[in-house]
VOTILUM-184605 format. One record per residue (C-alpha): residue in three letters; y, x, z. Coordinates in pm, 1 decimal, decimal comma. Layout:
+--------+----------+----------+----------+
! residu !        Y !        X !        Z !
+--------+----------+----------+----------+
!    ALA !        Y !        X !        Z !
...
+--------+----------+----------+----------+
This chain:
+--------+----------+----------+----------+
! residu !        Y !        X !        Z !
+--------+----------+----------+----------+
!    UNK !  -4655,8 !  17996,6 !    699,3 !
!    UNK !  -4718,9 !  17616,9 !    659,0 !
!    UNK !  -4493,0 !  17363,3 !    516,7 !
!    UNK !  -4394,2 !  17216,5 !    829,5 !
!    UNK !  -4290,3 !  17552,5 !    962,3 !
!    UNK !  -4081,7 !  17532,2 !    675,5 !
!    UNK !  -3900,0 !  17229,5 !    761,5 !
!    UNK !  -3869,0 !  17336,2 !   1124,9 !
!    UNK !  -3672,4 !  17667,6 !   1014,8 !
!    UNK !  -3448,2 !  17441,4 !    799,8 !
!    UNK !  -3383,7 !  17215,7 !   1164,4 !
!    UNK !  -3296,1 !  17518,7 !   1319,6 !
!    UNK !  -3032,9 !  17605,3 !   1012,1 !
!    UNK !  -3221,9 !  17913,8 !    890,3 !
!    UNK !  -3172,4 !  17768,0 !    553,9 !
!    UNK !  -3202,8 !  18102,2 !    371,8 !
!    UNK !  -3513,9 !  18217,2 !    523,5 !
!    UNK !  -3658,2 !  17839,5 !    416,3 !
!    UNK !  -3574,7 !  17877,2 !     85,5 !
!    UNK !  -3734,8 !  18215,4 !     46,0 !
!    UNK !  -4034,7 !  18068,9 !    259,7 !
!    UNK !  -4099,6 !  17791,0 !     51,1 !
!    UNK !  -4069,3 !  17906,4 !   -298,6 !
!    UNK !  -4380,6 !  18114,6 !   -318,6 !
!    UNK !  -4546,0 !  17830,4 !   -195,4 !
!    UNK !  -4402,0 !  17607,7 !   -435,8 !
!    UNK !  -4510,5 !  17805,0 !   -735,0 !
!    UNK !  -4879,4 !  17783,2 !   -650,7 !
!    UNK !  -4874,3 !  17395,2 !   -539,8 !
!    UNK !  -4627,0 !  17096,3 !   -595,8 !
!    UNK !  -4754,6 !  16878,1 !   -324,4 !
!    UNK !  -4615,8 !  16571,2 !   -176,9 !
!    UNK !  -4459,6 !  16772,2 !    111,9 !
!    UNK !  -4451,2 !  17140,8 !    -65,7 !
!    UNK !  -4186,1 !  16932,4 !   -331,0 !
!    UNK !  -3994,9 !  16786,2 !      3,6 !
!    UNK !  -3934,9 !  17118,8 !     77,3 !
!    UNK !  -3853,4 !  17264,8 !   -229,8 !
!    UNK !  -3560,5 !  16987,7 !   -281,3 !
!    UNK !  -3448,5 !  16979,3 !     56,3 !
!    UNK !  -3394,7 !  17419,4 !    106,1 !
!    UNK !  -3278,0 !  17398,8 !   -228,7 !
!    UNK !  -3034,2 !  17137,2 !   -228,6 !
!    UNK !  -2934,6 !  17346,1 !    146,8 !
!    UNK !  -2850,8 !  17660,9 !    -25,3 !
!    UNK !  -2711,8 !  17519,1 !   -310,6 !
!    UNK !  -2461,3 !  17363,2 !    -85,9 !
!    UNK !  -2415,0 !  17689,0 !     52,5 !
!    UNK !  -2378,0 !  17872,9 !   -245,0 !
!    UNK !  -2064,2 !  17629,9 !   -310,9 !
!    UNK !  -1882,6 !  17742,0 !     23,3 !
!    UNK !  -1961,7 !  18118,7 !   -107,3 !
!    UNK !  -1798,2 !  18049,1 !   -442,0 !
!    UNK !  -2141,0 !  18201,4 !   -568,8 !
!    UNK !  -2098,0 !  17903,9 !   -862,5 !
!    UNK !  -2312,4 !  18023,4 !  -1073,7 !
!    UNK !  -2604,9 !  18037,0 !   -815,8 !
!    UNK !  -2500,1 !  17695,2 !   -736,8 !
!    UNK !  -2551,2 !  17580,2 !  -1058,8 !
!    UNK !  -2854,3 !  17730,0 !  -1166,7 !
!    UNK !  -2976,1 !  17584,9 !   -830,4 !
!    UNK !  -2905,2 !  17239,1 !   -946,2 !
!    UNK !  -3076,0 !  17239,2 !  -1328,5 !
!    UNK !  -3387,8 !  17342,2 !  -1066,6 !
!    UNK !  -3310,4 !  17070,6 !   -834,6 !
!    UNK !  -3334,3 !  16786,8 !  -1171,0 !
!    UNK !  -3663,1 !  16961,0 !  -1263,3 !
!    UNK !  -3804,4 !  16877,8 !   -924,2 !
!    UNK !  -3684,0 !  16574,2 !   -872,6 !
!    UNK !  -3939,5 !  16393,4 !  -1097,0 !
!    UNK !  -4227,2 !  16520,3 !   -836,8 !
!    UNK !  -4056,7 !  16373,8 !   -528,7 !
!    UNK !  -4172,3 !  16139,1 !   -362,3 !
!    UNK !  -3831,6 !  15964,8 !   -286,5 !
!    UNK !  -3934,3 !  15623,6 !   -154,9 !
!    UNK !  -3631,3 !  15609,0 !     63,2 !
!    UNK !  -3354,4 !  15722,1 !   -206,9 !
!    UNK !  -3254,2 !  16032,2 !    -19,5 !
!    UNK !  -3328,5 !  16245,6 !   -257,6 !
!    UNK !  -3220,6 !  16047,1 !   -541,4 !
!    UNK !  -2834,1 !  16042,9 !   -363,1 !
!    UNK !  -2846,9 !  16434,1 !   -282,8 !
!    UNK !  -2858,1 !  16463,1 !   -681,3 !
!    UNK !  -2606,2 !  16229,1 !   -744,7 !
!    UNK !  -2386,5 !  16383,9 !   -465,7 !
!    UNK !  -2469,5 !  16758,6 !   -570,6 !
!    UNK !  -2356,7 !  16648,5 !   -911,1 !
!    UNK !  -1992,8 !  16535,1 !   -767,6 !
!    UNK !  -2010,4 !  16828,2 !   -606,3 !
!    UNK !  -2041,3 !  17065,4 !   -893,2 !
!    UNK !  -1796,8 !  16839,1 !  -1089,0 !
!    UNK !  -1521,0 !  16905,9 !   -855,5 !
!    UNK !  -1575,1 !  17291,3 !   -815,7 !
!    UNK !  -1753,9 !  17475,9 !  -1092,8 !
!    UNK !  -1561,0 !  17482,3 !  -1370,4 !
!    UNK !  -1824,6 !  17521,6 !  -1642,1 !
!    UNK !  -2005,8 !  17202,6 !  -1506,9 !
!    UNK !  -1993,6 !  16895,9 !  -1746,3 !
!    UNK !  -2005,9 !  16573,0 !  -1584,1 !
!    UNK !  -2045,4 !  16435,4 !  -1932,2 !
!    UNK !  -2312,1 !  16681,3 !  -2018,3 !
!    UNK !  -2491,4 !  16547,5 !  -1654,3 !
!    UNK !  -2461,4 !  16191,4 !  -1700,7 !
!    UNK !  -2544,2 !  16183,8 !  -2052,7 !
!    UNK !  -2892,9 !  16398,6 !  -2044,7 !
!    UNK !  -3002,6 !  16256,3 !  -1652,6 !
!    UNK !  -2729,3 !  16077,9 !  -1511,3 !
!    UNK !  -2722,5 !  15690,5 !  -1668,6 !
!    UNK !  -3116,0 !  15692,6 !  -1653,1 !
!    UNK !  -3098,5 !  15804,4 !  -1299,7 !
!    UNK !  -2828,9 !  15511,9 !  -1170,2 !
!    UNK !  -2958,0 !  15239,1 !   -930,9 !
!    UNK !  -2803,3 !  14883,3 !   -837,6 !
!    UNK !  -2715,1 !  15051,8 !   -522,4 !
!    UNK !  -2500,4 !  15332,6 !   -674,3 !
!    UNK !  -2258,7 !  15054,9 !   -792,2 !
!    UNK !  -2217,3 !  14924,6 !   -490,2 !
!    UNK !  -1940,8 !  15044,9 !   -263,6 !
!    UNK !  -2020,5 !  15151,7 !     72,0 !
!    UNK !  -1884,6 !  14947,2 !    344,6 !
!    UNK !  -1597,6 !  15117,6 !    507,4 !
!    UNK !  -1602,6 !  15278,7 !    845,6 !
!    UNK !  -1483,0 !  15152,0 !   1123,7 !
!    UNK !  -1126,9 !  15310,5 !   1288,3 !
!    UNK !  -1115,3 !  15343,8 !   1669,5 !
!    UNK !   -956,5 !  15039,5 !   1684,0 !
!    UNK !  -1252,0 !  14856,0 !   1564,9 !
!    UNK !  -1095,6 !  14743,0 !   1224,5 !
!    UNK !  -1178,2 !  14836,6 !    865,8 !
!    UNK !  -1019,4 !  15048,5 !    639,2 !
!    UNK !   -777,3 !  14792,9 !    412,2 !
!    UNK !   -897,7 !  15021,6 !     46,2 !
!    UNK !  -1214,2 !  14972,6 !    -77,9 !
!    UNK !  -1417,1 !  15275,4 !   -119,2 !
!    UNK !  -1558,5 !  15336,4 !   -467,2 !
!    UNK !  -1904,9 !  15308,7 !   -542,5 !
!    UNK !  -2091,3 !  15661,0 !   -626,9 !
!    UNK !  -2157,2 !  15537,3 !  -1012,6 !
!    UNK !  -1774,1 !  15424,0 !   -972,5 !
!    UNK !  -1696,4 !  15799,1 !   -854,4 !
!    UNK !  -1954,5 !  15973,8 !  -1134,2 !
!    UNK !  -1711,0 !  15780,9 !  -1421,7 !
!    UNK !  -1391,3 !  15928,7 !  -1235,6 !
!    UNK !  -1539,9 !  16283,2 !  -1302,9 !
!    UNK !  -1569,1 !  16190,7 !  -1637,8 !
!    UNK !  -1281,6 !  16042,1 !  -1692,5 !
!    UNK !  -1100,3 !  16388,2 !  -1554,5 !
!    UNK !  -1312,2 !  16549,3 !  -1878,7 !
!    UNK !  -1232,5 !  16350,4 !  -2106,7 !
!    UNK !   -869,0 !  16378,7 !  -2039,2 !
!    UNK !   -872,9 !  16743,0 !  -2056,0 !
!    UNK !  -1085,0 !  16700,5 !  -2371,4 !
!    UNK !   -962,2 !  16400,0 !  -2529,6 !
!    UNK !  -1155,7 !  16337,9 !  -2837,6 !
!    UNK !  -1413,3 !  16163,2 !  -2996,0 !
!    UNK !  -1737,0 !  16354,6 !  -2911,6 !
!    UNK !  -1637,6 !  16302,9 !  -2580,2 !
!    UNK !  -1522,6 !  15947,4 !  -2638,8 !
!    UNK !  -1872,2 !  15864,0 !  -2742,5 !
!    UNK !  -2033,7 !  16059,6 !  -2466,6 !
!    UNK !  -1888,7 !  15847,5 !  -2146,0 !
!    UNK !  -1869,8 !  15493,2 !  -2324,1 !
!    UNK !  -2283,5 !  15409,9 !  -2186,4 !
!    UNK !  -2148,6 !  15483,3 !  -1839,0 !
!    UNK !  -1827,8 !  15342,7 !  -1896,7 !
!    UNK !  -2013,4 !  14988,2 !  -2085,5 !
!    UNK !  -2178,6 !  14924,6 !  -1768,6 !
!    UNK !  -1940,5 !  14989,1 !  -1533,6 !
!    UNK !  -1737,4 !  14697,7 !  -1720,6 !
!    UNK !  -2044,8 !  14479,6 !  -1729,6 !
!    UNK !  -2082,9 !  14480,0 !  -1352,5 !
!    UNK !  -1711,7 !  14445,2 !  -1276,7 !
!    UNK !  -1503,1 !  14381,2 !  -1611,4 !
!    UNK !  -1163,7 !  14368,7 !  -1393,6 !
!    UNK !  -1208,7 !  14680,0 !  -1184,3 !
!    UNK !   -883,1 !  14866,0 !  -1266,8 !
!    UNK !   -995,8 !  15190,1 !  -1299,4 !
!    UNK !  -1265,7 !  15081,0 !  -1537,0 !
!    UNK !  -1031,9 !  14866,4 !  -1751,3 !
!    UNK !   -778,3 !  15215,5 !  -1806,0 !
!    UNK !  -1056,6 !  15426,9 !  -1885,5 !
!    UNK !  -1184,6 !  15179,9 !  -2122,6 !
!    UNK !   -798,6 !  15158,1 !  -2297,8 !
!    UNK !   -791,6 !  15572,2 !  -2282,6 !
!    UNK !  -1102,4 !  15542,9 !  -2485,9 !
!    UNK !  -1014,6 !  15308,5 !  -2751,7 !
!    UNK !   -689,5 !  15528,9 !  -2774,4 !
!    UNK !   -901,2 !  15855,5 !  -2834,5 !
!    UNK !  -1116,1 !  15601,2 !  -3076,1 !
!    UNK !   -794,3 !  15463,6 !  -3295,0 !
!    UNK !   -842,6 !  15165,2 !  -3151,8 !
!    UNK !   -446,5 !  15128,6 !  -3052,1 !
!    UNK !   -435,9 !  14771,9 !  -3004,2 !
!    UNK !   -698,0 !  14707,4 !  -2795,3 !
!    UNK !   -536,1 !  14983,5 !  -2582,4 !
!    UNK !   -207,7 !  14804,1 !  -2556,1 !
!    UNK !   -365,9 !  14483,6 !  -2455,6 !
!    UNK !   -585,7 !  14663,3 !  -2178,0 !
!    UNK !   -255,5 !  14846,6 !  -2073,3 !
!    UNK !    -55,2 !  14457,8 !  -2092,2 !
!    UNK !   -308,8 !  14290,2 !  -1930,5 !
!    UNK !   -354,9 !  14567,3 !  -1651,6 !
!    UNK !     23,2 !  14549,0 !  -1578,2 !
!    UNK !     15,1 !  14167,4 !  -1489,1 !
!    UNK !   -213,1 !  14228,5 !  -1190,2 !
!    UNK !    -64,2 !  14627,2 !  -1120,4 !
!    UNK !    222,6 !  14860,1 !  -1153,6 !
!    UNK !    117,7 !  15191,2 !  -1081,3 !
!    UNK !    406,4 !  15441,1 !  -1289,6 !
!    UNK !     64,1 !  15592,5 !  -1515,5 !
!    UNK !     -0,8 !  15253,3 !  -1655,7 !
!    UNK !    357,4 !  15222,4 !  -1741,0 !
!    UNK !    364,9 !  15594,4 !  -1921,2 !
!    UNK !     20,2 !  15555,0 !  -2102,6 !
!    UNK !    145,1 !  15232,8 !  -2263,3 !
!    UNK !    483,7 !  15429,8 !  -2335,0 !
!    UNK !    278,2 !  15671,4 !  -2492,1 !
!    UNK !    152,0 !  15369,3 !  -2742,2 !
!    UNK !    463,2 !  15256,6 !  -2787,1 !
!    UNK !    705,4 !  15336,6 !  -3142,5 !
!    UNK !    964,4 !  15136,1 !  -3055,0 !
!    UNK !   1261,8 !  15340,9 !  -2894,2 !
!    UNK !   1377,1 !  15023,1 !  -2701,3 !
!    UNK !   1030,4 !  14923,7 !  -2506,4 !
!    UNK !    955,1 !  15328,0 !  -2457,0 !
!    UNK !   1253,6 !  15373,3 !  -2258,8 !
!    UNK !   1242,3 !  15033,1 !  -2055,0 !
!    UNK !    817,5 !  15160,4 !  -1983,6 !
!    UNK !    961,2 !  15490,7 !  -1858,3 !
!    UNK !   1174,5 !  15348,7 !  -1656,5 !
!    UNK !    940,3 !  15125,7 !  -1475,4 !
!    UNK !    742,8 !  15408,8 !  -1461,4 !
!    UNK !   1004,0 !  15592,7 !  -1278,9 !
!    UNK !   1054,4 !  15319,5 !  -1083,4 !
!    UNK !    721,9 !  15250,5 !   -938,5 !
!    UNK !    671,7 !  15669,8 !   -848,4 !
!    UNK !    812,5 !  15722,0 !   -522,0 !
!    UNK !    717,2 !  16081,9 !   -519,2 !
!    UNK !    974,9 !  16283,1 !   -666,0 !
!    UNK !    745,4 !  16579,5 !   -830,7 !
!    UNK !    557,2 !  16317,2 !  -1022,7 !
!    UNK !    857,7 !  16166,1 !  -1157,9 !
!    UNK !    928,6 !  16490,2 !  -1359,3 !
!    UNK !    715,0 !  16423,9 !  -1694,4 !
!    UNK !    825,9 !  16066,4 !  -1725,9 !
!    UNK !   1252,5 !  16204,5 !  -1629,8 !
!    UNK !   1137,8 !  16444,1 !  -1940,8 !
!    UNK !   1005,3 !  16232,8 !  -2143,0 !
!    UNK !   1305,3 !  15934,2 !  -2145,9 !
!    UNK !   1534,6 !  16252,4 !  -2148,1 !
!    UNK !   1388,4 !  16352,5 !  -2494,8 !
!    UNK !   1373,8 !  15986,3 !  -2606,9 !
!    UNK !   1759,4 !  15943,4 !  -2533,2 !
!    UNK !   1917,0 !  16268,1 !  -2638,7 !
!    UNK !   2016,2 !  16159,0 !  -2963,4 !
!    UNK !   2072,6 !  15824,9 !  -2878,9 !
!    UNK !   2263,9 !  15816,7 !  -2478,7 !
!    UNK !   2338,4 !  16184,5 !  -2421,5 !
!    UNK !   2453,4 !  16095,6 !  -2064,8 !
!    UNK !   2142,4 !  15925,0 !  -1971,0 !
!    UNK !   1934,3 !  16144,0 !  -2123,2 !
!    UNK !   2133,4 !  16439,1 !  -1926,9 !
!    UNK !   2086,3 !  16233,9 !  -1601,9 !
!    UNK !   1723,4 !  16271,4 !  -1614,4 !
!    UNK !   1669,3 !  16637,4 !  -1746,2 !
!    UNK !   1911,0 !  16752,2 !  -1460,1 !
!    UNK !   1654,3 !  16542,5 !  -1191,5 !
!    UNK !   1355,0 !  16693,9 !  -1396,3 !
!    UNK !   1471,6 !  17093,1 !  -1360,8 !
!    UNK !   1596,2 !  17038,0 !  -1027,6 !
!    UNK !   1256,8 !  16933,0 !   -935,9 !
!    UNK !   1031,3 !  17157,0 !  -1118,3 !
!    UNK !   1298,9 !  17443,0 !   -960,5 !
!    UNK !   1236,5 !  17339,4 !   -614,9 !
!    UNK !    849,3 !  17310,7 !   -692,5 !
!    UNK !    852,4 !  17684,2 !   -791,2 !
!    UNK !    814,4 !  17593,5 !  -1147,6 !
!    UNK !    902,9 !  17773,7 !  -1413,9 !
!    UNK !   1163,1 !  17637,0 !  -1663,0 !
!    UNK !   1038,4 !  17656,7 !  -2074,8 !
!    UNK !   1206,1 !  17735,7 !  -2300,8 !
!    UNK !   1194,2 !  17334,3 !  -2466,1 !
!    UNK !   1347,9 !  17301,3 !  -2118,9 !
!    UNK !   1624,4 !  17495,8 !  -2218,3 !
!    UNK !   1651,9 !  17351,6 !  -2520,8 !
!    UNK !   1660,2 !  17045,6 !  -2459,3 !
!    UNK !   1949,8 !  17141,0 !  -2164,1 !
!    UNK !   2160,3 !  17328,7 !  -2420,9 !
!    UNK !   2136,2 !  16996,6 !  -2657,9 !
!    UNK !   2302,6 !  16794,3 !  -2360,9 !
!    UNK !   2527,4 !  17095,7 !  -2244,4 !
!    UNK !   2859,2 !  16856,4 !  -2338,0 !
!    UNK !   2721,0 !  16527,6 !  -2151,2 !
!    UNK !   2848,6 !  16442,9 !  -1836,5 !
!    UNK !   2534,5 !  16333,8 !  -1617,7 !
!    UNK !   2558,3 !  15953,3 !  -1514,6 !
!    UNK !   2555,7 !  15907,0 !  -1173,3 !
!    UNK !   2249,7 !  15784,7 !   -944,9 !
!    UNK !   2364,3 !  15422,6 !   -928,4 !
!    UNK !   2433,1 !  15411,1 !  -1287,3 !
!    UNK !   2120,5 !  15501,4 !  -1397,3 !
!    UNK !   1926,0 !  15262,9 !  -1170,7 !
!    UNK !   2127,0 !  14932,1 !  -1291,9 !
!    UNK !   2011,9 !  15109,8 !  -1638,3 !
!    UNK !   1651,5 !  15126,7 !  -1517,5 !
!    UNK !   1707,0 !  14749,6 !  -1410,8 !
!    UNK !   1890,8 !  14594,8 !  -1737,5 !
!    UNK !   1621,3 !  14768,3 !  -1939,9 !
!    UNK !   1350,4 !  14620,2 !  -1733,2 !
!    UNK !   1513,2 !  14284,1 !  -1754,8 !
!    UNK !   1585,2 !  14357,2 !  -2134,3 !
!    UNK !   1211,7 !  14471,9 !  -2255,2 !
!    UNK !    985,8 !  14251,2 !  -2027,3 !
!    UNK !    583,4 !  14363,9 !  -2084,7 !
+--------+----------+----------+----------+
């Protein structure tokens, strides 16, 4: 079977029998088009392995994929974006993949000007544009490791995203995303003032709720927590978000405005009840703390959301 033959039984979607086709042939010669191949069935299956859940095919697939991509001959990019793409792909559904781990070892060397820049959006029917930029694929890289680092938030893995994360501030220092992950870092770092003033000067511009929190989070004083809570309460309009902020200006007022605090635990439970959620025991807790508090009422607590606002300005 010749190479071409090959490609023609990956046109006709008989990826499996490609791949099998072309690896012999691979092993004894890494030609121009015998590497084509080799990329092209393999980045086919590995795709495929994905919709399987066969992850750790898909994987293994890949760490062959970034041995072979140093043979292609990838004047047009395409095989340079498949990598990239496959890499997203992993992030998002095989668990044991490390977007960090990626980026660090090939990522950041692999990264072109055109992987920062955000694809134009596509048209609708009506012949307009979408109104939200779409992120560039470097821009979409950082998010996956941003999502790592917050599930482990330390140093080591501080240090691992801040080349990625220097350059994405470099080539647009007020991108919002770029200017959180950047205050997340310095927070992980110890560096809690710079943090703050990211968070500050974010909230001039914006006033999404998890700016509001995160700040809350860097915040000691009882008086400016509870007025960034309640912004961030504010500013969620879905309910089932709302319930870790509700919590956490429940805990902050129990000792200090036992109706308040009451107020927001009862929103919190009946939410995480209606979500199917199960209710802890610091839950319960915190409910049999407040047992002799009489809730405020809805109105109440907004004009208390409002004087705080008006009372602790960021």
């Amino acid at each position: 079977m010749t190479v071409k033959e090959v490609f023609e039984l990956r046109k006709q979607g008989r990826i499996e029998e490609a791949y099998e086709a072309i690896r012999p042939m691979y092993a004894v010669h890494q030609g121009k088009y015998t590497t084509l191949c080799m990329l092209w069935t393999a980045s086919d299956v590995m795709k495929k392995r994905l919709e399987e859940k066969r992850t750790d095919e898909a994987a293994k697939i890949f760490e062959a994929l970034l041995r072979v991509l140093p043979h292609v001959d990838d004047r047009d990019g395409k095989a340079h974006t498949a990598i990239l793409n496959g890499a997203l792909r992993l992030s998002e559904e095989v668990k044991a993949f490390s977007m960090l781990n990626f980026m660090e070892h090939h990522g950041n060397a692999l990264l072109t000007d055109d992987d920062w820049k955000a694809p134009l959006p596509s048209p609708t029917p009506t012949g307009a544009t979408a109104g939200h930029p779409l992120p560039s694929t470097a821009q979409r890289l950082l998010t996956r490791c941003f999502h790592e680092l917050q599930e482990h938030p330390d140093t080591d893995h501080a240090l691992q995203v801040m080349p990625l994360l220097q350059e994405a501030a470099r080539r647009n220092g007020r991108n919002k995303n770029t200017l959180r992950y950047m205050a997340v870092v310095y927070r992980i770092m110890g560096e809690r003032e710079k943090a703050i003033g990211i968070y500050r000067q974010l909230l001039t511009r914006h006033h999404d709720s998890y700016l509001y929190a995160e700040l809350a989070e860097l915040t000691d004083e009882p008086g400016p927590k509870a007025a960034l809570l309640c912004r961030a309460i504010q500013n969620q309009r879905q309910e089932k978000f709302r319930t870790g902020y509700r919590l956490a200006l429940a805990r902050l007022l129990a000792d200090r405005d036992k109706a308040r605090a009451a107020h927001e635990l009862q929103k919190c439970i009946a939410t995480r009840k209606a979500l199917g959620y199960t209710i802890t025991r610091d839950l319960l807790a915190l409910q049999q703390q407040l047992a002799s508090a009489q809730p405020t009422t809805d109105a109440e607590q907004r004009d208390f959301y409002e004087k705080m606002a008006a009372k602790f300005p960021v």
